[in-house]
C-alpha positions in Angstrom: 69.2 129.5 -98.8 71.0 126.3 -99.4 72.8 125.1 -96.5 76.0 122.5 -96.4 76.3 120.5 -93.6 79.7 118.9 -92.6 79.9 116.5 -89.3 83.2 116.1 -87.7 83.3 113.9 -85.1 85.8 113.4 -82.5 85.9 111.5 -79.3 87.1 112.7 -76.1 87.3 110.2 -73.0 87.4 112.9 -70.5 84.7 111.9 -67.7 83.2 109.0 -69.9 81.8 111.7 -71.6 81.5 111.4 -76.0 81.8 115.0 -77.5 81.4 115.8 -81.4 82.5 118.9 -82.4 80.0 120.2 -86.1 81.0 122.4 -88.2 78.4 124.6 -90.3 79.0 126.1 -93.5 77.0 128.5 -94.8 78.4 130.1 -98.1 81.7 131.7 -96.8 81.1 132.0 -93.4 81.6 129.3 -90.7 80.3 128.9 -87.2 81.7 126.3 -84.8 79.5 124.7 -82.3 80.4 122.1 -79.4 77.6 119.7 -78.2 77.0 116.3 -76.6 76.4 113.7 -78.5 74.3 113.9 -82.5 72.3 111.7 -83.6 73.1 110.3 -87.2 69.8 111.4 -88.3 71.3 115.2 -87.4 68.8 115.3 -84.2 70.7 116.5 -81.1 70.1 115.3 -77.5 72.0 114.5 -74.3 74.1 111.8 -73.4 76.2 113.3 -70.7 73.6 112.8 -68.1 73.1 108.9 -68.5 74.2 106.9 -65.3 76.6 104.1 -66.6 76.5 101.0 -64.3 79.6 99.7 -63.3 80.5 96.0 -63.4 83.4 93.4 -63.0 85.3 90.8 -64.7 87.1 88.7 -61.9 89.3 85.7 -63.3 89.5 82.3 -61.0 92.8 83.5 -60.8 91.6 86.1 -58.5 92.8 89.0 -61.5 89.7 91.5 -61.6 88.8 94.3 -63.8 86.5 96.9 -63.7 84.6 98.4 -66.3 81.4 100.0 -67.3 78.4 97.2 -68.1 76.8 96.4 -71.4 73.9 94.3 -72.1 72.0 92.8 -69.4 72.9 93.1 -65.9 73.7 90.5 -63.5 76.2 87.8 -62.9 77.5 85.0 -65.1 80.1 82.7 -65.7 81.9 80.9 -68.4 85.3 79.9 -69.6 86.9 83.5 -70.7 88.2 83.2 -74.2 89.6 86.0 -76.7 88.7 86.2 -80.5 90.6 88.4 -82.6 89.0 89.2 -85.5 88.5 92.9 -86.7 85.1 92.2 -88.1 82.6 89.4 -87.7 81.5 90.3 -84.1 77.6 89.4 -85.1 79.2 85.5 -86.3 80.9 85.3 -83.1 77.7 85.8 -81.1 75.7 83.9 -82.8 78.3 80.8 -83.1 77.3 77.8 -81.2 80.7 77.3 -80.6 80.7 79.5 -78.0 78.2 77.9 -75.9 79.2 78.7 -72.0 82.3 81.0 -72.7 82.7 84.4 -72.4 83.6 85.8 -75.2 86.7 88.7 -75.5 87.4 91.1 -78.9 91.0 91.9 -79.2 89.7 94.6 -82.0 89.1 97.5 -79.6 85.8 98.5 -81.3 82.7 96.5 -81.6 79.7 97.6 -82.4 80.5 100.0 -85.7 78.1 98.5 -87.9 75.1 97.5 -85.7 73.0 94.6 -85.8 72.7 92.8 -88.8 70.5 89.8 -88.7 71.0 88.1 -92.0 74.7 87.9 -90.9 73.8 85.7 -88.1 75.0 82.2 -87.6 72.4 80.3 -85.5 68.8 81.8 -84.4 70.1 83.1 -80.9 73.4 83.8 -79.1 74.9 81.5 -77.0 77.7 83.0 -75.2 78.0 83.3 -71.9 78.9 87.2 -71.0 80.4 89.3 -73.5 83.6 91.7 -73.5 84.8 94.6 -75.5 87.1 97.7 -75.0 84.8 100.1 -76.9 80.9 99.5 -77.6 80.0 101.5 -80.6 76.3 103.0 -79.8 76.1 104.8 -82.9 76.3 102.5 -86.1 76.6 103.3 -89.3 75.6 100.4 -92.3 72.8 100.4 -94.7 72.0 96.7 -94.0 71.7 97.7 -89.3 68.3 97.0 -88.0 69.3 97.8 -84.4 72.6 98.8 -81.8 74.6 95.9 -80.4 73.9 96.7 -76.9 69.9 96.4 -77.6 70.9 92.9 -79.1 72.6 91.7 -76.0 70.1 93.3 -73.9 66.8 91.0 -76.2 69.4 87.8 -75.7 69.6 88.4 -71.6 74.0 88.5 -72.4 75.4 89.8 -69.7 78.7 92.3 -71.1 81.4 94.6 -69.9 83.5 97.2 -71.6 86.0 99.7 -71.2 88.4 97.1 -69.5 91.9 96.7 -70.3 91.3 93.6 -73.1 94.9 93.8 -74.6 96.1 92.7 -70.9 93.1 90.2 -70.9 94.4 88.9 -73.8 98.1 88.2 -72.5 97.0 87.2 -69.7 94.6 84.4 -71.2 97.6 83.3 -74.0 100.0 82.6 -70.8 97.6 81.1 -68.5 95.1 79.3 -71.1 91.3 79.1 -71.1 90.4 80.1 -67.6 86.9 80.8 -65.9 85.7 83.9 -64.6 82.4 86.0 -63.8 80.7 89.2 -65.2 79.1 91.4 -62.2 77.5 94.2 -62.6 76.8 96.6 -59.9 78.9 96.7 -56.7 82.5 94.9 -56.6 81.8 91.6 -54.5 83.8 90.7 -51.7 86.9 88.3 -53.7 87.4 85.5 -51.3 87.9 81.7 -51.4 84.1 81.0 -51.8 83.5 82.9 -54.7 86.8 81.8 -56.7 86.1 78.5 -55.6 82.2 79.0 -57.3 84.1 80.2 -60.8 86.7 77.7 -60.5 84.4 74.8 -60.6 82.3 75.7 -63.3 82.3 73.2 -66.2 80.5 73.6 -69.6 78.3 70.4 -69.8 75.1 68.7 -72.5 76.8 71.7 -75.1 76.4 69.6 -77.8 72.9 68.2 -77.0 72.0 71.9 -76.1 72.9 73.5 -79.2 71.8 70.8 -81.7 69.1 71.2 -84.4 66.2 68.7 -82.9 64.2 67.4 -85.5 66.2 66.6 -89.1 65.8 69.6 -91.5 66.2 68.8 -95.4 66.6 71.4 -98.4 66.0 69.0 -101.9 66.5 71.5 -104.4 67.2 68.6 -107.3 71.1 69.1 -107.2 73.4 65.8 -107.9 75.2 65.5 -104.6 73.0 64.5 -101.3 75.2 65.6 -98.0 74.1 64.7 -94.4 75.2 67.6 -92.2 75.8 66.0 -88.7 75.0 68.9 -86.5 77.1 69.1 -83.3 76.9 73.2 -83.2 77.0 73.8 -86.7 77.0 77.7 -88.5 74.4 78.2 -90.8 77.7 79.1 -93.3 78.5 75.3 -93.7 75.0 74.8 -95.1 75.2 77.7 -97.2 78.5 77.0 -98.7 78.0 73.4 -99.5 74.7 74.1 -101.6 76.6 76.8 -103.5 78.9 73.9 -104.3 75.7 72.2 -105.5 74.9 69.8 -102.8 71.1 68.9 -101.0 71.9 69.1 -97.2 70.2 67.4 -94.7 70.7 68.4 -91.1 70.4 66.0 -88.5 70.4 66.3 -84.9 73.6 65.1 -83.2 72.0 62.2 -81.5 71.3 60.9 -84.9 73.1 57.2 -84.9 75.0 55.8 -88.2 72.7 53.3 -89.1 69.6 56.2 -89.3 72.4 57.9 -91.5 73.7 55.0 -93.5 69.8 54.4 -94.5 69.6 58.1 -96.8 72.2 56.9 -98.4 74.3 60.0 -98.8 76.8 61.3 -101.1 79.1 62.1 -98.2 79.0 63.4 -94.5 79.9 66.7 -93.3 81.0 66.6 -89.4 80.2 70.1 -88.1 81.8 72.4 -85.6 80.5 72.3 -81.9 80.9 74.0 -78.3 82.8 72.3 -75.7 85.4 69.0 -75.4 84.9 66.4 -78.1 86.3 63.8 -75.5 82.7 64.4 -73.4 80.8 63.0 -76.3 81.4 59.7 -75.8 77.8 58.1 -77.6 78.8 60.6 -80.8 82.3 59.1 -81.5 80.9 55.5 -81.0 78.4 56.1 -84.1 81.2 58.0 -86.1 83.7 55.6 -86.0 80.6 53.0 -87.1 80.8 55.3 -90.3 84.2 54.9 -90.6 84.2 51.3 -90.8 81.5 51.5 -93.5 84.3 53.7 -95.5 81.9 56.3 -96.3 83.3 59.9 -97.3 83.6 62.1 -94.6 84.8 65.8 -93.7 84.5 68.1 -90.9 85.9 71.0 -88.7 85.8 68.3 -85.6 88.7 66.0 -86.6 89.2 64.9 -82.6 85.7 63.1 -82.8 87.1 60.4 -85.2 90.1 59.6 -83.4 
């Protein structure tokens, strides 16, 4: 007899606890069944019984928040930033960018469509925790090879959820970047020492840390040759400029104008990179060396040729 499946799901946050409620139709007659958690593949098993870990976000400010952990457990700190975009979650962590920050979503569920690797902007992540009000354990895309918690778990990124981010976010929009520390475990003891240990943290050699190391060249017989000075750069830039029919070459950030000057390119594309331009003292030397030579230049770094 042919059966007709429909799935209904809805979320109750009684207790931490995710319920779905399935519905089973079998010609005319229905049947109603309450369970813990299903599977997507329509296999049923148990989710009430899995011990969540606590952990802690506590500000410099001495503001702390408790939540459940994600990802890797431990402590870390970083400079706690929000992003607010409603999709892109796999860009963000992958973003060199974010080199020593922790990382907030405004959007108050990450996680819906997995892991996605060809979405990815660099080979690793490089934030420095991770924070979201909902982690989505359950994806649902064609193109998901795995959850978003196993991903931070393989990158040792250290998360927390279930915190109040829209009061995160105020909070950081008022006061500015500010540092803090993902716990996980047992609430430590807030006192001078410790907000004196996330106070003085300082993101340093971002740059020279996230930076291609050896120059990487994709000749693909097009007219225009670009040099694609790489300070943090997304893998988007490269792709976008060869759709515009450009060869890119990516060179390492410690790569001086005179090493440039000598390919002989079209025109140079000043990426995107983690941390204060003003710290990269050697860099804007050997930019403004290009300037003087009045060759064409763009970039999403505009404070390294001032």
């Amino acid at each position: 007899m042919k059966h007709i499946f429909f799935v209904k799901f809805r979320l109750l946050t009684q207790r931490r606890q995710s319920f779905i409620t399935i519905v089973i139709k079998e010609q005319r007659r229905s049947f109603k069944l309450t369970t813990f958690f299903a599977g997507l593949s329509g296999r049923l098993f148990f989710r009430g019984a899995k011990k969540m870990e606590k952990a802690y976000l506590i500000l410099a400010d001495g503001t702390f928040f408790e939540g459940t952990s994600i990802g890797a457990q431990g402590e870390t700190i970083g400079e706690t930033v929000f992003t607010t975009g409603m999709t892109g979650y796999i860009e963000t962590l992958t973003d060199p960018s974010y080199f020593g920050q922790i990382v907030t979503q405004t959007f108050p569920l990450i996680g819906n469509y997995g892991l996605i690797p060809t979405d990815f902007e660099s080979k690793k992540s490089w934030v420095s925790g991770y924070i979201v009000r909902e982690l989505c354990d359950q994806p649902s895309n064609f193109r998901c090879d795995a959850t978003l918690d196993s991903f931070l778990k393989a990158q040792n990124i250290i998360g927390i959820c279930g915190i109040d981010t829209r009061a995160l976010t105020k909070k950081l929009r008022e006061s500015g970047v500010m540092n803090g520390m993902i716990i996980s475990g047992e609430l430590p003891a807030v006192n001078e020492a410790l907000l004196k240990k996330i106070s003085s943290y300082k993101i340093e050699q971002a740059v020279e840390t996230v930076s291609t190391k050896e120059r990487e060249s994709q000749h693909s017989g097009k007219e225009k040759h670009i040099i694609l000075w790489d300070f943090g750069a997304k893998a988007n830039i490269q792709r976008e400029l060869e759709k515009r029919g450009c060869n890119v070459t990516v060179v390492p950030c410690d790569t001086t104008a005179d090493q440039i000057l000598a390919m002989n390119p079209d025109g140079i594309m000043l990426s995107n990179g983690p941390g204060d331009p003003a710290d990269n003292v050697g860099i804007i030397q050997e930019i403004r060396k290009i300037c003087d030579y009045n060759r064409e230049i763009a970039g999403s770094s505009p404070a390294m040729t001032n």
